[in-house]
C-alpha positions as CSV (number, residue, x, y, z in Angstrom):
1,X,0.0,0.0,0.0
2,X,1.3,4.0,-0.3
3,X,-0.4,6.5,0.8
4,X,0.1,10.5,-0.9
5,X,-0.7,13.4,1.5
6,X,-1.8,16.0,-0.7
7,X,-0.2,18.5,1.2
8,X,3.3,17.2,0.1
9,X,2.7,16.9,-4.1
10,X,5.0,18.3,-6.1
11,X,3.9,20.9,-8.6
12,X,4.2,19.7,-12.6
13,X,3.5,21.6,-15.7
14,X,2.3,18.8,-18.1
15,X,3.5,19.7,-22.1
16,X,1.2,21.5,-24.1
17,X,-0.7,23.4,-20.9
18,X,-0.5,26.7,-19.3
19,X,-1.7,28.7,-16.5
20,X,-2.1,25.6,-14.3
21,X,-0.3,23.1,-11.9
22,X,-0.8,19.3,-12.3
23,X,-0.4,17.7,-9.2
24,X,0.7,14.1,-9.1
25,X,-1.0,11.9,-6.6
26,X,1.2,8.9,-7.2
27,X,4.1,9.0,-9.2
28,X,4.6,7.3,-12.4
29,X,6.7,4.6,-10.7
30,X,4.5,4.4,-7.4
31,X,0.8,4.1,-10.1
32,X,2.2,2.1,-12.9
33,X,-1.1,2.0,-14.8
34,X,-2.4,5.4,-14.5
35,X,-1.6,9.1,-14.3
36,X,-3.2,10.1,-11.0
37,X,-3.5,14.2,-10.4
38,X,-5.0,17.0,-9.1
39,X,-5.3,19.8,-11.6
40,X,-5.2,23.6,-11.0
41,X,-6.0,26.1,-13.2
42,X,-5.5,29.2,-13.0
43,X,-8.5,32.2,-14.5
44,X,-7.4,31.8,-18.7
45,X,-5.5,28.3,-17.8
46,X,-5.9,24.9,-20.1
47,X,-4.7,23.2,-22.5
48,X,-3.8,23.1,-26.5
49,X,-5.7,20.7,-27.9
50,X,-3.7,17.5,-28.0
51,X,-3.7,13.7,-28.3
52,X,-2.4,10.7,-25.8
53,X,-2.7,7.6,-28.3
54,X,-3.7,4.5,-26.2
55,X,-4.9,6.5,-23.0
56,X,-8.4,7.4,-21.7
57,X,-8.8,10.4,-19.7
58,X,-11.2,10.9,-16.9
59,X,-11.8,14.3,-15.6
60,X,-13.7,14.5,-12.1
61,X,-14.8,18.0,-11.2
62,X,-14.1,19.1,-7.5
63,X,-14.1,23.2,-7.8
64,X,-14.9,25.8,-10.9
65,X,-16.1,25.1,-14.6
66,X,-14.2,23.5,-16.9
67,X,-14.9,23.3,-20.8
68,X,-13.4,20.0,-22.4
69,X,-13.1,20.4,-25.8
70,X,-12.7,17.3,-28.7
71,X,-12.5,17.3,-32.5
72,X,-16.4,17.1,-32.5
73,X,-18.1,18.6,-29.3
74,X,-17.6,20.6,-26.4
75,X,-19.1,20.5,-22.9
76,X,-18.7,22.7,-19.6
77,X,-18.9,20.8,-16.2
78,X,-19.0,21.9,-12.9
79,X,-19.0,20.4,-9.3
80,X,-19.8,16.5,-9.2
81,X,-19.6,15.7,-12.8
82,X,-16.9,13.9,-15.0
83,X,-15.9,13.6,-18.2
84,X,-14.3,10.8,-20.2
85,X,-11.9,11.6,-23.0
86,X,-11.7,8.3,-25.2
87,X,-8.7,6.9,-25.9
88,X,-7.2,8.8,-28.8
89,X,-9.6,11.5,-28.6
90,X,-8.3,14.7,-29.4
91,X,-9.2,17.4,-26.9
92,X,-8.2,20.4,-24.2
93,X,-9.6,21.9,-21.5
94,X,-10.1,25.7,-20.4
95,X,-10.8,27.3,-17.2
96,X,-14.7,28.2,-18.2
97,X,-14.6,31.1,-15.1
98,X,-12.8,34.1,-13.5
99,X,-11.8,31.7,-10.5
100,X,-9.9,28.6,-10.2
101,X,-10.9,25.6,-11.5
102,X,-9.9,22.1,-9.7
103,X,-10.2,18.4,-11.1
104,X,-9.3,14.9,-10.1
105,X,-7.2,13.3,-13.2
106,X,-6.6,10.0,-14.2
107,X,-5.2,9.0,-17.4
108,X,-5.4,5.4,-18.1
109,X,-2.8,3.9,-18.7
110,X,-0.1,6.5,-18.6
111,X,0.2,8.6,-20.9
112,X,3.4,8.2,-23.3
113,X,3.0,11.0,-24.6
114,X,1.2,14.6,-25.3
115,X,1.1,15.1,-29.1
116,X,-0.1,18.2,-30.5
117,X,-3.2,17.7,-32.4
118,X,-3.8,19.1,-36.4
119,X,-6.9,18.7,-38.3
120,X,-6.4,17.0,-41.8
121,X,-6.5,19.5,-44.1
């Protein structure tokens, strides 16, 4: 067993974000099938939109609104709601208020890596 006090997590800047912290619950050695995180961002904070081939993403709201944008739709969430991000799925998220906006992540399995995303043109 290992337990994380979220009072000791180092602060991350995942590629391709801005404006935000990403918290790791667990390192990558300690959670060897998932990214685990607590994400901060920051009023204008988010993300480019991006890819992570073979991961799902799950996006738990705890505080703020968050807009998760894909390829195809968009949705803002609040409070108690979650979003999964398919595996593959193009997206990026934006703080959707002046405040901060908090979420539990968990990328499954770990992402190996953040490509930027482009349209076929």
């Amino acid at each position: 067993m290992i337990v994380s006090n979220l009072k000791n997590l180092e602060e991350t800047l995942p590629p391709l974000h801005h404006d935000m912290v990403s918290n790791e619950i667990f390192t990558k050695e300690q959670a060897k099938f998932a990214r685990v995180a607590i994400s901060i961002l920051g009023p204008g904070g988010g993300a480019e939109m991006h890819v992570h081939p073979g991961s799902e993403h799950y996006f738990l709201m705890i505080e703020g609104k968050l807009k998760v944008k894909t390829d195809k739709e968009e949705v803002i969430v609040g409070p108690g709601e979650c979003v999964l991000v398919e595996d593959g799925e193009p997206h990026q998220v934006i703080n959707a208020h002046d405040g901060v906006t908090r979420y539990f992540a968990l990328a499954c399995p770990y992402p190996s890596e953040w490509k930027p995303f482009e349209e076929d043109k």
